[in-house]
N, C-alpha and C positions, 0 to 999 in steps of 0.2 A: 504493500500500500504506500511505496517511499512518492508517488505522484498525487495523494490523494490529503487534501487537510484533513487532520486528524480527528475535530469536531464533528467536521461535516461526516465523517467514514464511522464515526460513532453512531450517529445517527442514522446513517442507511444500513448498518449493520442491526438498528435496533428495530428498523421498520423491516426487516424478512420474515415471511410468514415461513420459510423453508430452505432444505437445499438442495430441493430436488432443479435443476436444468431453468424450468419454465418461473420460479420464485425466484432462485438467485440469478438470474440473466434479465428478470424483469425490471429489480430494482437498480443495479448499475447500469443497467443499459439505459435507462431512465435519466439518468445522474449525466451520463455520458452524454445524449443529447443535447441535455441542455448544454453544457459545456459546449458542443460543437456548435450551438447555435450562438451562444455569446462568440465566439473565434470566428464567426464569420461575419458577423456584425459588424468586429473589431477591424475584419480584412477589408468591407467595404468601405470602411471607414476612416482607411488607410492607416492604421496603428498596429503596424506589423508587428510590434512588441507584446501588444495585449494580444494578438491574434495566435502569434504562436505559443504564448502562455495557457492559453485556454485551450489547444488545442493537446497539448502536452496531456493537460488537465481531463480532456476528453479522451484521449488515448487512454490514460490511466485509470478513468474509469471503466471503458471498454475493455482493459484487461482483465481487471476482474470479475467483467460480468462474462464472461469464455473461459474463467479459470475453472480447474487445472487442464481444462479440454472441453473443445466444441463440439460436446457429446447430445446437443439438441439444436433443435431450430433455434431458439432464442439465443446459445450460446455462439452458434456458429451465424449470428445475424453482428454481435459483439466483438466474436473475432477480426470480421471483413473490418467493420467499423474503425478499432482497432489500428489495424495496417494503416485505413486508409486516413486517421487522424494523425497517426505517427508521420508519416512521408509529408503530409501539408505543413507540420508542424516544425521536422525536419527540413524543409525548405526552405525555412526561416532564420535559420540560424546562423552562426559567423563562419563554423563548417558546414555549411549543408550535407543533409542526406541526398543523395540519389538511387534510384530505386533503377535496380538494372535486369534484365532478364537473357537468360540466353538461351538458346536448344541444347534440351537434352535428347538422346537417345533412347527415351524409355522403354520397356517391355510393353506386351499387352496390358491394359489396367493402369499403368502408372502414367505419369505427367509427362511434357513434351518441353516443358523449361524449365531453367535454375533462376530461382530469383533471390538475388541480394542486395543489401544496403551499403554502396559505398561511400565515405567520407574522407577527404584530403587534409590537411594541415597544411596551414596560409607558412609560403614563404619559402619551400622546400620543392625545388624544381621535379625531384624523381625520388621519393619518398618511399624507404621502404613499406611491406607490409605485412598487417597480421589479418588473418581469416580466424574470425570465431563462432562461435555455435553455442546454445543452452542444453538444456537435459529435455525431461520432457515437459516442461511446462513454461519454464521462459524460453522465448523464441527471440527471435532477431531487434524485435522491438524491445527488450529486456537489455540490450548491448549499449544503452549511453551510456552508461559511466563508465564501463570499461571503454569505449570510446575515447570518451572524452580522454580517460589516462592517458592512451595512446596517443591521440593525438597530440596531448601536452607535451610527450616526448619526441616529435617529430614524426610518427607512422602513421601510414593511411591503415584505415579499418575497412578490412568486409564481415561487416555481419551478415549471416545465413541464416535457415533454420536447419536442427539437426535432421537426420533421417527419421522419418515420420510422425514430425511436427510442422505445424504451420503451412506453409507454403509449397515444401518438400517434395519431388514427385515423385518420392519413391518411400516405402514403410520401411521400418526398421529391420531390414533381412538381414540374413547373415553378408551380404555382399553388397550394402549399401553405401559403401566407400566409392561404388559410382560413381554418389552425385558431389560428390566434392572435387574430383580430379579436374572435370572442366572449368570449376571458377578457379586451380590454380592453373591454369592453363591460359585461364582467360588474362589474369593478372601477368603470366610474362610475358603475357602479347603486349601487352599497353607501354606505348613508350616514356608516357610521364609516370610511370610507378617502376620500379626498382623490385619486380616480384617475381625474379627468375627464382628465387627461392626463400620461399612465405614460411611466417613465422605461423605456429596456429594456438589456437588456444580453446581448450574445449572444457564448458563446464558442466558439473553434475553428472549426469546419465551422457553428456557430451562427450567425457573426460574419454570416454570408451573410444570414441572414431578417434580422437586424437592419437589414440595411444594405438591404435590397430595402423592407422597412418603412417607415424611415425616409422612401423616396421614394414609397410609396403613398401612406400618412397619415398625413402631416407634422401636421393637425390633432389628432390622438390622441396624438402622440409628443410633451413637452416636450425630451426627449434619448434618443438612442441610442448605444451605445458597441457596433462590431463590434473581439470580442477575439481577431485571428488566423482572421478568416473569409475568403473570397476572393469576388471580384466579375466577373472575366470571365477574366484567364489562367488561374486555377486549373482551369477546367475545359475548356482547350484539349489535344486530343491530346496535345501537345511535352507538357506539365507532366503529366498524365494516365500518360504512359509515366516520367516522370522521378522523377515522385512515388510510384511504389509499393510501394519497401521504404527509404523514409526512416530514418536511424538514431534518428528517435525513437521508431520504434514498435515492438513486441514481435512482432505476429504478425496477422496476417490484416486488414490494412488495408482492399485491394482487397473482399474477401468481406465486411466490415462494411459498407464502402461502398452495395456492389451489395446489398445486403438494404435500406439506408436508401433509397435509389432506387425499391427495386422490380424490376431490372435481372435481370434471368436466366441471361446469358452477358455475355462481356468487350464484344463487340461491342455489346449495349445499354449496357452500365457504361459508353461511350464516348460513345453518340450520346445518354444521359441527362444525363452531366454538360455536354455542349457546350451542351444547350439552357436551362440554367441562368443564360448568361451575363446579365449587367443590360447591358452594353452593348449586345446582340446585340438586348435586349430594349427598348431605347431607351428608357429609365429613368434612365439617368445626368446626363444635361443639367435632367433637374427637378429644382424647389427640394425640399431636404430640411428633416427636422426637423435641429436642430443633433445633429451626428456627433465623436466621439472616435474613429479607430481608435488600436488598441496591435497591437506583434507586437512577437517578437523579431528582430533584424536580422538573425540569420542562420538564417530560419526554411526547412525544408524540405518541410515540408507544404503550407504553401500562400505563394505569390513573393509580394515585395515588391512587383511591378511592381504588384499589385494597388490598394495604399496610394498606389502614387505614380498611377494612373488617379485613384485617386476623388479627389485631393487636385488634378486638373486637369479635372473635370467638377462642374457644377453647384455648389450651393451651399455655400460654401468650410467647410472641415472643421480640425479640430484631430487631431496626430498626437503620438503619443509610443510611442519606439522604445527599445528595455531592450535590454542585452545575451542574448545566446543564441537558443538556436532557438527553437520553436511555441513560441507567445504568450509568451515573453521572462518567463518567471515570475522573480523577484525577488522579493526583501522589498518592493518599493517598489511593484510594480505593483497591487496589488487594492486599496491604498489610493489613490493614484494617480485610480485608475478612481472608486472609491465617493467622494473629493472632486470630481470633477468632476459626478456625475449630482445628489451634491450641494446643489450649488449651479446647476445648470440646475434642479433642483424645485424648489429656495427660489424661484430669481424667477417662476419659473411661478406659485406660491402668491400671490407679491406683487402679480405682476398682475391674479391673479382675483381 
């Protein structure tokens, strides 16, 4: 709720009759309107300051009226909303967002483009970049303020959404590393971005592509950082049954899950995530690009054991572990994270 005044979030929180889909997408999405309709007020009115505040504000609501997933009409009418107050809102600002799409190749069933948010940093001819991603619940739109980090350090950003979330044309299969190749691909074509080899950064349930990445192609990656993703327990039965109402989460985990899968019933939710593993998938023992993980030490979402596998498989890794649960948020962590990929792109650059 960090878009949302805390008053006002008190009181739409106090007026839900429910949380089933059609109650909780009714009243933020409600919230969210109006927010969208002062922001354009403001655009008419040519107070491009107030316009993108409000639409931020509107965005922020729309998010949470599609939270954890546009698992009904009313959620999935919050999601669109959502995007599309993000991008106007994003337009406004000192970096602009741009909303880019490309073809993909998809299968039967799946989507036919990649769509992401790119942002520049004023003053930097050919800016490195990082590529980042959420878990299953924040999406592309969830990426300002790691944005913002970034660009405070001189790198361009593309935020995406992960595999099947958001916008994504493809569900979370075992070989969903698909849809990431093209936008790096896209990024070394571009000759004002410096992205023959992108940093990436993946968080939560993200943390996983990052890390499966990383041991696909290490030649595309100068660095990866998985932020709280999991590598082979996480999606073992024992952790699968253990992990499903974590005290960090709000509501419908499981059912977020199984829609980012693809999964139909518990019993696929099951045999989906097992095949997930990198270990299972004999991926661990090859060299990676250079790896960051972060969690919090006492995370519930996805074990530790995970961190301590990759941290005795293949190519030796850097770890840093924050107090508290999923991904160990602190003051100290997103800075943390953006000096190290930091500083793996500067010598990238040094070298080429």
């Amino acid at each position: 709720m960090n878009l949302i005044d805390q008053q006002e979030g008190l009181r739409l929180i106090d007026s839900l009759e429910g949380l089933d889909g059609e109650s909780w997408a009714s009243v933020w999405g409600a919230a969210g309107d109006k927010a969208r309709d002062k922001a354009e007020i403001a655009l008419e009115a040519g107070d491009l300051q107030a316009a993108a505040r409000e639409y931020v504000v509107a965005s922020g609501y729309y998010f949470m009226g599609r939270f954890p997933c546009p698992n009904h009409p009313a959620k999935e009418r919050c999601a669109r909303a959502e995007r599309d107050t993000y991008v106007a809102a994003g337009a406004l600002w000192e970096n602009p967002v741009q909303r880019v799409a490309i073809p993909f190749a998809g299968r039967e069933g799946e989507g036919d483009e990649i769509v992401f948010l790119l942002r520049r940093p004023a003053g930097i001819p050919r800016p490195p970049v990082v590529v980042m991603w959420g878990g299953v619940d924040a999406w592309k739109e969830q990426m300002t303020a790691a944005s913002n980090a970034f660009l405070a350090a001189g790198i361009a950003t593309i935020a995406m959404d992960n595999a099947g979330t958001g916008e994504s044309p493809v569900r979370g299969v075992q070989d969903a590393e698909r849809q990431f190749l093209p936008v790096f691909e896209w990024a070394a074509s571009q000759g004002d971005l410096d992205g023959g080899k992108v940093g990436c950064l993946g968080r939560s349930f993200g943390g996983y592509w990052a890390t499966k990445l990383a041991h696909l192609f290490p030649e595309r990656i100068a660095a990866a950082v998985n932020w709280g993703g999991g590598a082979h327990y996480m999606f073992q039965p024992e952790w699968v049954e253990a992990s499903r109402y974590p005290d960090s989460y709000l509501m419908e985990l499981v059912e977020t899950r199984q829609r980012m899968l693809g999964a139909r019933n518990d019993d696929e939710y099951i045999a989906f995530f097992k095949r997930l593993s990198l270990l299972d998938q004999g991926l661990l023992d090859r060299p990676s690009a250079p790896m960051l993980l972060v969690n919090g030490k006492d995370d519930r979402q996805c074990p530790i054991a995970d961190i301590h596998l990759l941290t005795e498989k293949g190519t030796p890794k850097a770890v840093r572990l924050f107090p508290g649960g999923h991904m160990g948020n602190t003051p100290q962590t997103l800075p943390t994270i953006v000096e190290w990929l930091r500083q793996h792109l500067a010598c990238h650059v040094r070298a080429a």
